[in-house]
C-alpha positions as CSV (number, residue, x, y, z in Angstrom):
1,X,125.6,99.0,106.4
2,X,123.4,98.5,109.4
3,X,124.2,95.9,112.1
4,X,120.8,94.1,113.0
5,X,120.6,92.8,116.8
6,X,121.4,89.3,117.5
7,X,118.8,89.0,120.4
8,X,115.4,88.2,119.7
9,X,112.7,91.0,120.6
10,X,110.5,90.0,123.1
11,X,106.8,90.5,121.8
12,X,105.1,92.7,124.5
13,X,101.6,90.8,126.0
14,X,99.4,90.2,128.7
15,X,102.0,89.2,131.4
16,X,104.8,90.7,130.2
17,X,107.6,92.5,132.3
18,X,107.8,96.0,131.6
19,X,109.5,99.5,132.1
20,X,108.7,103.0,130.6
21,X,111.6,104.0,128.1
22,X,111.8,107.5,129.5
23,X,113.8,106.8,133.0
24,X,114.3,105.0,135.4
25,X,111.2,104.0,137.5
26,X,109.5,100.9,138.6
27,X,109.3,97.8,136.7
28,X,105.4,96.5,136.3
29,X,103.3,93.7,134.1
30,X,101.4,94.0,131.3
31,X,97.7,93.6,132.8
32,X,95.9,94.3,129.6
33,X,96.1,95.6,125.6
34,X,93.5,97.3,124.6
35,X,91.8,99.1,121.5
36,X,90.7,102.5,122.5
37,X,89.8,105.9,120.7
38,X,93.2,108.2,121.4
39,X,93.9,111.4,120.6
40,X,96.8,111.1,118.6
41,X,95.0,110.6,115.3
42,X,93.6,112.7,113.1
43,X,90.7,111.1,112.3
44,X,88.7,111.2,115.9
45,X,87.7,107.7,115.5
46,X,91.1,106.6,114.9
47,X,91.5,103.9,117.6
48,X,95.1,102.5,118.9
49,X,96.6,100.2,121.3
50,X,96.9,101.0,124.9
51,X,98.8,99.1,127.4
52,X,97.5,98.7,131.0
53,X,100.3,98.5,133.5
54,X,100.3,97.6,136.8
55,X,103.4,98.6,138.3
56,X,105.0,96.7,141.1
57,X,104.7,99.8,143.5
58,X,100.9,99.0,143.1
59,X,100.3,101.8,140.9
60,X,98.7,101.2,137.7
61,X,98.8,102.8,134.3
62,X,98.0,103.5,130.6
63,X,100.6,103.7,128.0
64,X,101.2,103.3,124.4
65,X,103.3,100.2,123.1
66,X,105.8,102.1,121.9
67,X,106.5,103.8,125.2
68,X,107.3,100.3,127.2
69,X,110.1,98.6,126.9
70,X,109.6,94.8,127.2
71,X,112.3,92.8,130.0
72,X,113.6,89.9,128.8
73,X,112.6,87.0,130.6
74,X,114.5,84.8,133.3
């Protein structure tokens, strides 16, 4: 039997709060979503989502949805 979480998943979009899954780092927004050809297809024209951070160090980067996890908001 699998338990199901009782909180409701935060939808990740422009203005979201974010951090990567993989550590602990900075926490950024969600500046864009976009659709962009990515190498993780076969198919060279495959096209998926990529996220455009920018993190509140002032760095900014591109990851992919699944990467981020989405803060809940206060």
């Amino acid at each position: 039997m699998s338990e199901q979480s009782k909180e409701a998943v935060t939808p990740l979009e422009k203005g979201s709060r974010v951090k990567r899954k993989s550590g602990n780092g900075s926490r950024g927004t969600v500046r864009e979503i976009r659709t962009e050809v990515t190498a993780t297809g076969s198919d060279l024209m495959e096209k998926g989502l990529m996220v455009v951070v920018d993190w509140d160090n002032g760095t900014q980067s591109y990851f992919t949805p699944n990467s981020l996890d989405v803060l809940p908001k206060r």
